[in-house]
C-alpha positions in Angstrom: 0.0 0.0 0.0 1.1 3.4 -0.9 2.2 5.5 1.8 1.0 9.6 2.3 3.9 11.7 3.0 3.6 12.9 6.6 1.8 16.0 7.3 0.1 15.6 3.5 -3.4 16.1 4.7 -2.5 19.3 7.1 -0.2 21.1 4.0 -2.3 20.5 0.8 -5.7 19.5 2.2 -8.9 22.4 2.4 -9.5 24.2 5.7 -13.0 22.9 7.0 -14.9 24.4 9.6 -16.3 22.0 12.4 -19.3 23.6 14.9 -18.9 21.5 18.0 -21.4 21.7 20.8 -20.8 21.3 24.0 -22.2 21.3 27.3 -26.0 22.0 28.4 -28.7 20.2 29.8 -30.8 17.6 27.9 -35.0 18.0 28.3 -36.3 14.5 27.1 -39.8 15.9 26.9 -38.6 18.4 24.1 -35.8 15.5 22.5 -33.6 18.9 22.9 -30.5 20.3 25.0 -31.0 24.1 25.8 -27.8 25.9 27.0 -25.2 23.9 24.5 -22.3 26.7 23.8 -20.8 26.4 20.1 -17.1 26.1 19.0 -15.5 26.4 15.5 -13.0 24.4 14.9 -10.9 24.9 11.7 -9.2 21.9 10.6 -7.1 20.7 6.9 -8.7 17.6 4.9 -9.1 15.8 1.9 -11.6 17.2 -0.5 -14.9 15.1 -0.2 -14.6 12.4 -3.3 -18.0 11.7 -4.8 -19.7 8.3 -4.5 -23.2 6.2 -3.8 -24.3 3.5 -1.3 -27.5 1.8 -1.4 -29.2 2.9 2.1 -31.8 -0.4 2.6 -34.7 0.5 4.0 -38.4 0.5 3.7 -37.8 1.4 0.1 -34.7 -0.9 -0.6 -34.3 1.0 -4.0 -33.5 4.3 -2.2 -30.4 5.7 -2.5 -28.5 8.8 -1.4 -25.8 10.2 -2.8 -22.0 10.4 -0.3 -19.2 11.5 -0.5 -15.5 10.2 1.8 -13.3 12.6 3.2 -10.6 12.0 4.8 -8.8 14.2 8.0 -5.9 13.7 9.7 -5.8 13.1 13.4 -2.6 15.4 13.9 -3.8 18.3 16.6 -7.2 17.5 16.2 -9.5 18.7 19.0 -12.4 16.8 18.8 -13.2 13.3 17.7 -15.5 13.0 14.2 -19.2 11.3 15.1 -21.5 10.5 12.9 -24.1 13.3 12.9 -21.6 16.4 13.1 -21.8 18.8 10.4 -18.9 21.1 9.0 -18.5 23.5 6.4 -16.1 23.0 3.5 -16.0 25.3 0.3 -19.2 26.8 1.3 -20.5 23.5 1.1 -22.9 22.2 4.4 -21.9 18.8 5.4 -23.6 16.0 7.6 -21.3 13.1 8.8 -22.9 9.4 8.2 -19.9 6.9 9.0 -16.5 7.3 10.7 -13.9 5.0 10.0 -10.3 4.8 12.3 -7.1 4.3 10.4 -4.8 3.2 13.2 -1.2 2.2 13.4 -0.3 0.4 16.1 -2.7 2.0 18.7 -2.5 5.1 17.6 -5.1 6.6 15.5 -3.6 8.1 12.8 -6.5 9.4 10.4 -10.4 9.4 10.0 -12.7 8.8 6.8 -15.4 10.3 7.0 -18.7 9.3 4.7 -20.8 12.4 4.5 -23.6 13.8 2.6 -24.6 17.7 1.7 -26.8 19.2 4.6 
């Protein structure tokens, strides 16, 4: 397997901006957490590579278009979960699936399959 040069992702990759939420108190009448405070995070990545997997459900014919990403885990703040959304050439994105690439036990990079919204 071909190996990325160190740093590649943080050098040549677009700046993407992360809103992370934190904190606050969840109501489970409302499904809601009221008092979250917001962060930006700016971080480098791969530009989103375009792609489609079949989503089976009721209508097993459905499908959604995805894109994978890919971000380095160098400095990062935060860890990527499904359901967090970033900004990336004025482009919303929604995070579906998060995928570890470890060496050893060190996590060394994330890919990321995400969809526009």
């Amino acid at each position: 397997a071909a190996k990325l040069p160190d740093g590649m992702l943080e050098s040549i990759g677009s700046t993407a901006v992360f809103e992370i939420l934190s904190g606050g108190t969840y109501d489970p009448d409302t499904g809601l957490r009221a008092g979250q405070t917001t962060t930006s995070v700016s971080v480098r990545m791969s530009p989103p590579v375009s792609w489609s997997r079949a989503y089976r459900g009721a209508d097993s014919s459905s499908k959604q278009d995805t894109s994978v990403t890919y971000i380095s885990s160098r400095g990062l703040t935060f860890t990527p979960q499904p359901g967090m959304s970033f900004t990336l050439a004025g482009l919303s994105w929604k995070i579906q699936r998060v995928s570890p690439y470890q060496v050893k036990d060190t996590i060394v990079a994330y890919e990321l399959e995400v969809t526009h919204g």
